[in-house]
VMD Tcl script that draws the C-alpha trace (Angstrom):
set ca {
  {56.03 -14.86 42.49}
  {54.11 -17.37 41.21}
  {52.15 -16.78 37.64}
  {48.91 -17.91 39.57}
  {49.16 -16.13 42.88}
  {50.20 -13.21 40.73}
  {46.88 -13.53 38.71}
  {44.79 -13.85 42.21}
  {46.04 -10.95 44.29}
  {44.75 -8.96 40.61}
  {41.93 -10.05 40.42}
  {41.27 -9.42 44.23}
  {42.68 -5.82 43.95}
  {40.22 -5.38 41.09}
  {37.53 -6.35 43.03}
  {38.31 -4.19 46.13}
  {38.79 -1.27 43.56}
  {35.88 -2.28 41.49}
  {33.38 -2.04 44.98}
  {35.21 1.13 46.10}
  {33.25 2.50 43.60}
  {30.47 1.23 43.49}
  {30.33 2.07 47.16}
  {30.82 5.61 45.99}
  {28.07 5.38 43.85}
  {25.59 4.27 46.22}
  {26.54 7.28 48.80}
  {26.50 9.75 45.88}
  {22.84 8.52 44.46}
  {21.42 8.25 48.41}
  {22.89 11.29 48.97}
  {21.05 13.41 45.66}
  {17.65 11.05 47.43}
  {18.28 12.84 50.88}
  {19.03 16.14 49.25}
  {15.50 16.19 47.16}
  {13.87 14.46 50.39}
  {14.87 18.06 51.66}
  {14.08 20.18 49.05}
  {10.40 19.18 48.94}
  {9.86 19.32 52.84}
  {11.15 22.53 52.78}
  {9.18 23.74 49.95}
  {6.18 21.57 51.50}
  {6.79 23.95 54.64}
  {6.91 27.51 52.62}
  {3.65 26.60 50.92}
  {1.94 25.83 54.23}
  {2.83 28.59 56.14}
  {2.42 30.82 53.47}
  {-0.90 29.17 52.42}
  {-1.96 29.74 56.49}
  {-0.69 33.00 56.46}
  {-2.71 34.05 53.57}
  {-6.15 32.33 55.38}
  {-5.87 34.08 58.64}
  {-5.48 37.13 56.95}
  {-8.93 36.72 54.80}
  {-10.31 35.30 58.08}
  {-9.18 38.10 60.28}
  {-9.00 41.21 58.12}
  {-12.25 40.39 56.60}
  {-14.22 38.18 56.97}
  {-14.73 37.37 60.98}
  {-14.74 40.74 61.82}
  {-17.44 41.15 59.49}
  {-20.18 38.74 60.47}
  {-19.44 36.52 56.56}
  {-19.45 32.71 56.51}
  {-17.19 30.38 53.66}
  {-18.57 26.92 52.50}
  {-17.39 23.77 53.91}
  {-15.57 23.15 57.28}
  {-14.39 26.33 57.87}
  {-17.73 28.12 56.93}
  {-19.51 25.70 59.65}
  {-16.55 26.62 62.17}
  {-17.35 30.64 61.60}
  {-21.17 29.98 61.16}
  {-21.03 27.80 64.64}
  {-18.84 30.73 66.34}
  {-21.30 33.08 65.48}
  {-24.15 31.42 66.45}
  {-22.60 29.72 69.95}
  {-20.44 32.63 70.81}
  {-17.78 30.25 71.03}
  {-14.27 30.62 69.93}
  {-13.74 29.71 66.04}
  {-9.87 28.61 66.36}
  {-11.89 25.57 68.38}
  {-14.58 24.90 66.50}
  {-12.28 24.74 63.82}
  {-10.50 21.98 64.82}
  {-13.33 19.93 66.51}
  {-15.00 20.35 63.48}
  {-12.29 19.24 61.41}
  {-11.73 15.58 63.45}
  {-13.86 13.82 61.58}
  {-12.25 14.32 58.55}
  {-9.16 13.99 59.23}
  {-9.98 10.46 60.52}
  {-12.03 10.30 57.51}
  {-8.55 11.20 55.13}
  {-6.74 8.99 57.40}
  {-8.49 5.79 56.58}
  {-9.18 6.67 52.92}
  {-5.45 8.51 51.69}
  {-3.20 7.13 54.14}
  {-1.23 8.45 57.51}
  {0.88 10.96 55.63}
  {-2.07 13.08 54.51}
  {-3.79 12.73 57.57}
  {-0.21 14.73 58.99}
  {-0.45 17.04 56.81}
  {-3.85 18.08 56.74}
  {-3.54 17.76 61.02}
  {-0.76 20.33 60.70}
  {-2.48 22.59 58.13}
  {-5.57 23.33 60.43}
  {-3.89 23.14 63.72}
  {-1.53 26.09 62.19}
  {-4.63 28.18 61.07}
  {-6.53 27.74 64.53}
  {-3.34 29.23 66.12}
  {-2.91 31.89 63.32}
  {-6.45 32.80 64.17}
  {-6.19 32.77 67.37}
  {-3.08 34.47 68.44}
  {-2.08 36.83 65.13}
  {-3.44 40.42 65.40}
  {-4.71 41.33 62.23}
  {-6.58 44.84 62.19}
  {-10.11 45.23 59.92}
  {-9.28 46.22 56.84}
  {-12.32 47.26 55.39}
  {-16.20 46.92 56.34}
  {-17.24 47.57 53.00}
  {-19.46 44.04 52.43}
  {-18.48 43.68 48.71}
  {-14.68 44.36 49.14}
  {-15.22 42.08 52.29}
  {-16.64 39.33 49.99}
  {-14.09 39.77 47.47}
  {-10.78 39.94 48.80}
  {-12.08 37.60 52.08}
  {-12.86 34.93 49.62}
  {-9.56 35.75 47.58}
  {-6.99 35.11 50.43}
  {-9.14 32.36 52.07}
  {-8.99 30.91 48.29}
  {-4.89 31.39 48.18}
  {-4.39 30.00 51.62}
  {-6.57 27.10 50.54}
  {-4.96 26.75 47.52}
  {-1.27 26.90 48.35}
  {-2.24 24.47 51.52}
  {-3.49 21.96 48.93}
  {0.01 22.75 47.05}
  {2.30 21.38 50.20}
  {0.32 18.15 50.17}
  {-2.60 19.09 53.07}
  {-5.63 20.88 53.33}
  {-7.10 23.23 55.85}
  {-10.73 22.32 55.23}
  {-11.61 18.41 55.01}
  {-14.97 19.02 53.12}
  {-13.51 17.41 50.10}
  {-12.50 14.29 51.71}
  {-16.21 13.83 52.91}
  {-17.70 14.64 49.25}
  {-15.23 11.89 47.85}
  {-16.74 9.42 49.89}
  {-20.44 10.41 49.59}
  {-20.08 10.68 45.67}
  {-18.51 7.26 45.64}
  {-21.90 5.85 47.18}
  {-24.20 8.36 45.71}
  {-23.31 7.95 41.87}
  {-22.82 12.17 41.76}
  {-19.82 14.00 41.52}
  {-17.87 15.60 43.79}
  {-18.27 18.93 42.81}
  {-22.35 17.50 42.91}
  {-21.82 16.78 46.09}
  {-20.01 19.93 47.48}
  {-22.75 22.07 46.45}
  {-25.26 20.49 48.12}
  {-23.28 20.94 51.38}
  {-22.63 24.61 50.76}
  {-26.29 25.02 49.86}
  {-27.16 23.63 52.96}
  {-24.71 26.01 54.69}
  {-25.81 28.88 53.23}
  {-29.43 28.56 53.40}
  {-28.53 28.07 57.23}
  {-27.18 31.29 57.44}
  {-29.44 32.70 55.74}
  {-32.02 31.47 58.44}
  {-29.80 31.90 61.56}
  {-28.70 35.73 60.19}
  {-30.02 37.17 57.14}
  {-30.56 36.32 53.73}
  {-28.25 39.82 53.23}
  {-25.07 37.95 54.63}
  {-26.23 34.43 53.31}
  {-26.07 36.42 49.44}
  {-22.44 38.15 50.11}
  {-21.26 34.79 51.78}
  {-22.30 32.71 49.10}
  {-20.16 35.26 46.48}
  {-17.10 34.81 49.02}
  {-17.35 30.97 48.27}
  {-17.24 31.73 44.95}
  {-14.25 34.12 45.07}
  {-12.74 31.31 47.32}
  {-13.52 28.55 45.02}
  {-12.12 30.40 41.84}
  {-8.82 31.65 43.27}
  {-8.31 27.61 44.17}
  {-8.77 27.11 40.57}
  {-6.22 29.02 39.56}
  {-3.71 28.55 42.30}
  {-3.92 24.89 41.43}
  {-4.11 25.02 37.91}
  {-2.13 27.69 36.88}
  {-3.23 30.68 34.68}
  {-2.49 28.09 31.88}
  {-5.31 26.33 32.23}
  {-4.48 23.25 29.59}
  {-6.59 21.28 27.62}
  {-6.26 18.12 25.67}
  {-6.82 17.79 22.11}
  {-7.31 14.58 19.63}
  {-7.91 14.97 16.12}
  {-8.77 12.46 14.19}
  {-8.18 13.05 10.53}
  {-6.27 11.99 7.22}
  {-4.63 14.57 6.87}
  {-3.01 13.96 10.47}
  {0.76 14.47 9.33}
  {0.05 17.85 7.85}
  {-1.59 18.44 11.25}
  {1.17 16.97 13.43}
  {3.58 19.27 11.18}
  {1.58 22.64 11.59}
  {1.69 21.48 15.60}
  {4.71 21.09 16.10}
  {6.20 23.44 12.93}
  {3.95 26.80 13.53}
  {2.42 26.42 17.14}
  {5.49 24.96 18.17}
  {3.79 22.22 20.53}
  {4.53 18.73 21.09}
  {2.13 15.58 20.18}
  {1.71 12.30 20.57}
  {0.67 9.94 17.82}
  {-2.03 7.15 17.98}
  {-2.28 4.23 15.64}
  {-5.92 4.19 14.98}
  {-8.58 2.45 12.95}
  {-11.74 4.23 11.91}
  {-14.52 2.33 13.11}
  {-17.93 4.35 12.04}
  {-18.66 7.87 10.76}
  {-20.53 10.13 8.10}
  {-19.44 8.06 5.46}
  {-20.79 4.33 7.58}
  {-18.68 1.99 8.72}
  {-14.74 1.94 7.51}
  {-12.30 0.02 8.59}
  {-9.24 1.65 7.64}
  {-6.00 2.70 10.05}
  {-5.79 5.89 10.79}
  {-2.81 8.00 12.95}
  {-4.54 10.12 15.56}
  {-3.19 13.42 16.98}
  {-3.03 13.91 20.33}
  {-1.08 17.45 21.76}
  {-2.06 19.75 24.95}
  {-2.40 23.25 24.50}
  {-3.52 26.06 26.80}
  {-6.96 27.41 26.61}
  {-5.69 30.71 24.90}
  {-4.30 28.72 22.08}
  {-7.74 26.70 21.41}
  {-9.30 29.17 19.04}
  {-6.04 29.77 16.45}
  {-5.28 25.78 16.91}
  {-9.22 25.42 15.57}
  {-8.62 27.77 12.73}
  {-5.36 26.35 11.67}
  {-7.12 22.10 11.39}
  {-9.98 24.26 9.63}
  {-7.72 25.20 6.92}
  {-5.88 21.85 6.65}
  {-9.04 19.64 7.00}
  {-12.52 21.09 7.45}
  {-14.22 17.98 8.12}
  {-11.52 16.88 11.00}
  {-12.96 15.54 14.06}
  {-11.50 17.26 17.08}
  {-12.25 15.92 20.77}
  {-10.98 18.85 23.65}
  {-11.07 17.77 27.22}
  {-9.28 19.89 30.59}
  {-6.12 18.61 32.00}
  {-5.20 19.49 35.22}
  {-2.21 19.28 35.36}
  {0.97 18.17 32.99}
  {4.42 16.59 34.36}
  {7.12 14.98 32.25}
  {7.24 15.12 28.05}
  {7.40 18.78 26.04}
  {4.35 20.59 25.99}
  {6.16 23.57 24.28}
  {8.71 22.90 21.46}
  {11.89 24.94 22.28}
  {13.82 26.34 19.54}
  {17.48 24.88 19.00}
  {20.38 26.61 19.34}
  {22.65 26.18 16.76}
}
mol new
graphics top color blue
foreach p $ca { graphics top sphere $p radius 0.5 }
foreach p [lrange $ca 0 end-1] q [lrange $ca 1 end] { graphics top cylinder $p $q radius 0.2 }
display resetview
């Protein structure tokens, strides 16, 4: 065979071989896509129907039976129901259109799904799961009403939806307001409440108002996580004896800033400075205090709450050798 028709049938078989695999490298990565595509619908599915799960039960074992009222949509739904004498798995949902139109054309299509799903599923929970009263004791109702209508909030917000839309509406009001959004979701449940405290008694306005709270707290810490974390910069000169005690004894990670002190107690300086930055939990605030106290008294620490941490080292493992 010819030396140069030799050289081109090569070539060519090293090409086909060459996109054989690349062809098997494209199915492989699609396929890992499609598998965690999978994996986060169906965990987006568990969260939801445990998160309704766990509202219809505060709803039915405690809290409908028992005459209380929540904040937001859901606490207008049970106020309205009690007031009309209509059915609550309906209110529920009319009363939850506008904000899901409202989610729809501020997040996007995908929420607006979601959070459409979310309250659709605890109408029908409501409506067709026979839960028996569990107590009628007003406190315990309060309590543990506010606590599972808190987790079934909570783990809803977990899959990606919501099953009340008051937060959506509070975006958008503190947006043209100039308040927050927690600002602004007081005022509504302060409106509720004071509502129910005209339509039926101050009495069930007073335990409703601590089932908000119970609600609102047990969202906290579904969301956030009994590790509450919180930022921390420090600011000193003695930053690598800090960054060493960090990472060395509290066994955390940090970041490092390249910094340049502007003005302090001593007036205006202009040297460089490296700034500590590391995320702790809030149980590990006070000994993280007393440790930059012993390094550097006159350090200048800055602490602010993080919701939430993905990516990085927030705890330094220990090697294995």
């Amino acid at each position: 065979m010819h030396p140069f028709l030799a050289k081109l049938l090569a070539d060519k078989a090293k090409k086909e071989k060459k996109s054989e695999v690349l062809s098997n490298y494209i199915l492989a990565r699609e396929f890992a896509k499609f598998r965690l595509r999978v994996r986060r619908i169906v965990a987006a599915v568990a969260l939801l129907a445990f998160g309704v799960s766990a509202a219809a039960f505060g709803l039915l074992g405690f809290l409908l039976p028992n005459h209380f009222v929540d904040g937001g949509a859901v606490g207008v739904a049970m106020l309205s129901a009690q007031v009309s004498g209509l059915d609550f798995s309906v209110l529920l949902v009319v009363i939850s259109i506008p904000f899901i139109i409202l989610g729809y054309r501020t997040i996007g299509l995908q929420f607006a799904i979601r959070a459409s799903i979310g309250i659709v599923a605890l109408a029908l929970a409501v409506e067709f799961i026979d839960i028996p009263i569990i107590t009628e004791d007003k406190l315990l109702v309060a309590v543990f009403g506010g606590f599972f209508l808190g987790l079934g909030t909570g783990m809803t917000m977990r899959a990606g939806g919501v099953i009340d839309g008051t937060e959506i509406m509070a975006l958008q009001l503190s947006k043209k307001l100039g308040v927050t959004v927690g600002d602004v979701i007081l005022i509504i449940n302060i409106i509720i409440f004071s509502i129910a405290a005209w339509l039926l008694s101050l009495e069930i306005a007073l335990y409703s108002t601590l089932t908000y709270l119970a609600a609102g707290r047990t969202v906290d810490f579904i969301l956030e996580g009994i590790e509450e974390y919180t930022g921390v910069t420090i600011i000193s000169p003695k930053s690598e004896d800090i960054r060493l005690m960090i990472t060395e004894k509290l066994r955390r990670g940090v970041t490092i800033y390249k910094g340049k002190r502007g003005f302090g107690s001593h007036g205006h300086r202009q040297a460089e400075i490296d700034i500590v930055y590391t995320v702790i939990t809030r149980l590990e605030i006070n000994r993280l205090s007393a440790e930059i106290e012993q390094i550097d008294p006159e350090a200048f620490i800055v602490m602010q709450s993080v919701k939430d941490t993905r990516g990085g080292m927030i705890k330094k493992r220990a090697h294995k050798h």
